[in-house]
N, C-alpha and C positions, 0 to 999 in steps of 0.2 A: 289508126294513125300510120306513121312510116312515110308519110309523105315528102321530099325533099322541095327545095329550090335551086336555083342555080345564088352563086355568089357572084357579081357583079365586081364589086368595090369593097376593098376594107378600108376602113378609117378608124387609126388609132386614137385614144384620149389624148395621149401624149404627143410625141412627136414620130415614133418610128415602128411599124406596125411588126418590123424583121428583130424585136428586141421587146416584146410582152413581158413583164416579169413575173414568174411564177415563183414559189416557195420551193415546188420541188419538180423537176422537169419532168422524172421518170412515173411520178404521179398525176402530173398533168396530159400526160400524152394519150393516155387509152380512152379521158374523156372526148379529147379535139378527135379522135379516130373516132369511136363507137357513137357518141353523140351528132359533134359535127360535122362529121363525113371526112373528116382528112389524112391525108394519106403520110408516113413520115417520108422525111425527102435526104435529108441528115440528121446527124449528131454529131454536139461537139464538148470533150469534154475539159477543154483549158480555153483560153484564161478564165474561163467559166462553163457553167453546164449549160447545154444548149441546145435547141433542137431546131429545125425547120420544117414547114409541114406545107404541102399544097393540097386545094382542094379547087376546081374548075380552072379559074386560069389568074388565081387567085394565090400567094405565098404569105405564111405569117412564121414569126420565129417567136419563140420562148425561151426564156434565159433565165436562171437564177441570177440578178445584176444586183440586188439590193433593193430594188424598188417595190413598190407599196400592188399587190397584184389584186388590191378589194379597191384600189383608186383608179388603176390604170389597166386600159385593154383596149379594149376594139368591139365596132361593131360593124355590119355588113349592109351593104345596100346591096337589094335584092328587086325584082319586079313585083311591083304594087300588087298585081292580080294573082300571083305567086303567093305572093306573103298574104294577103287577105284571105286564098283558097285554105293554107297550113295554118290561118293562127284559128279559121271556122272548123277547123279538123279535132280539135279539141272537147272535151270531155267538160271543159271549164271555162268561164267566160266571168272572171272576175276585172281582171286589167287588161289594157293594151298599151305599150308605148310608140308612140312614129315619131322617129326621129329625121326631121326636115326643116328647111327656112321659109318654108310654104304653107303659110296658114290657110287657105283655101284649101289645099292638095292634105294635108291633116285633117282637117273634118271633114272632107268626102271618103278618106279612107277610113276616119272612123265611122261615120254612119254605116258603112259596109260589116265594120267588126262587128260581131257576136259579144260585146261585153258590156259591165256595166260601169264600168268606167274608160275613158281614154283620157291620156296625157300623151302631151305635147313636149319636146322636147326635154322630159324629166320622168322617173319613173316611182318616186319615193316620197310625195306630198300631198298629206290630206289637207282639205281645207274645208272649217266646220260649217260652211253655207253651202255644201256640194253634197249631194249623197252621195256614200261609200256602198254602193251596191254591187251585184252579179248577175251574172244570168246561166242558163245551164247548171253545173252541178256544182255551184258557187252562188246561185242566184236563192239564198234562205233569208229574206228581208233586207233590210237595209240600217245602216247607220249612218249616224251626224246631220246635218239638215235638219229641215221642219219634220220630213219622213221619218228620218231616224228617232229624234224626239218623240213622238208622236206613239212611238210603241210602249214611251217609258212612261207616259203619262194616263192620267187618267179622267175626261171631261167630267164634271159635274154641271148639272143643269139648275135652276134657279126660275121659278115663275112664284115673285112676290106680288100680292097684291094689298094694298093698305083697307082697310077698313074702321 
């Protein structure tokens, strides 16, 4: 692995992509550096803890504000062929999610991914007529569906004849 992308576009949950809320700034920042490539740009430590961080030609800021940091963030639009090369870089091919208003441009990106599952604008929804499968070092059978079923079960056979 180690492989990057470039970042295109950030789009926040919320409203403002310069005001992410984190629990704690000083523990957030060595993950957006070491993780996501970003470099720190500032820090601010009134009227709140704060930071700014850029990565390609891209700015996002983090702040302790009060808000909910497992509801609200952001996420990056990157190039298709890009993100399809890093998410095949993987060791694991359980999920994928694409986030887009283009249901055509969604299932041709997921035919490309390595996994056994994709979602579509959501990342967090089984549905018990889908299998929950993997591929790679995630791909060890399957559950829910007929497939899944199908392991818990067990046929018997039946040849009656009357006489």
């Amino acid at each position: 692995m180690g492989t990057t992308v470039a970042f295109k576009k950030v789009f926040p949950y919320a409203k403002d992509a310069m005001n992410l809320p984190v629990r704690d700034v000083n523990a957030a920042i060595p993950f957006y550096e070491s993780i996501m490539g970003f470099q720190l740009v500032s820090r601010q430590e009134t009227p709140m803890k704060s930071a700014v961080l850029q990565r390609d030609d891209i700015r996002i800021g983090l702040a302790e504000n009060g808000g909910d940091p497992e509801q609200e963030g952001c996420f990056f639009e990157v190039d298709d062929d890009e993100a399809v090369m890093l998410m095949n870089d993987s060791p694991y091919g359980l999920t994928a999610s694409i986030w887009t208003r283009d249901m055509d441009r969604a299932a041709e990106i997921g035919a490309r991914i390595k996994t056994g599952t994709v979602y579509m604008n959501r990342c967090d929804y089984l549905d018990p007529h889908l299998t929950w499968t993997g591929v790679k070092d995630t791909g060890r059978g399957a559950a829910l569906s007929k497939y899944g079923f199908d392991a818990l079960t067990q046929p018997k056979s039946f040849h009656l004849r009357d006489v």
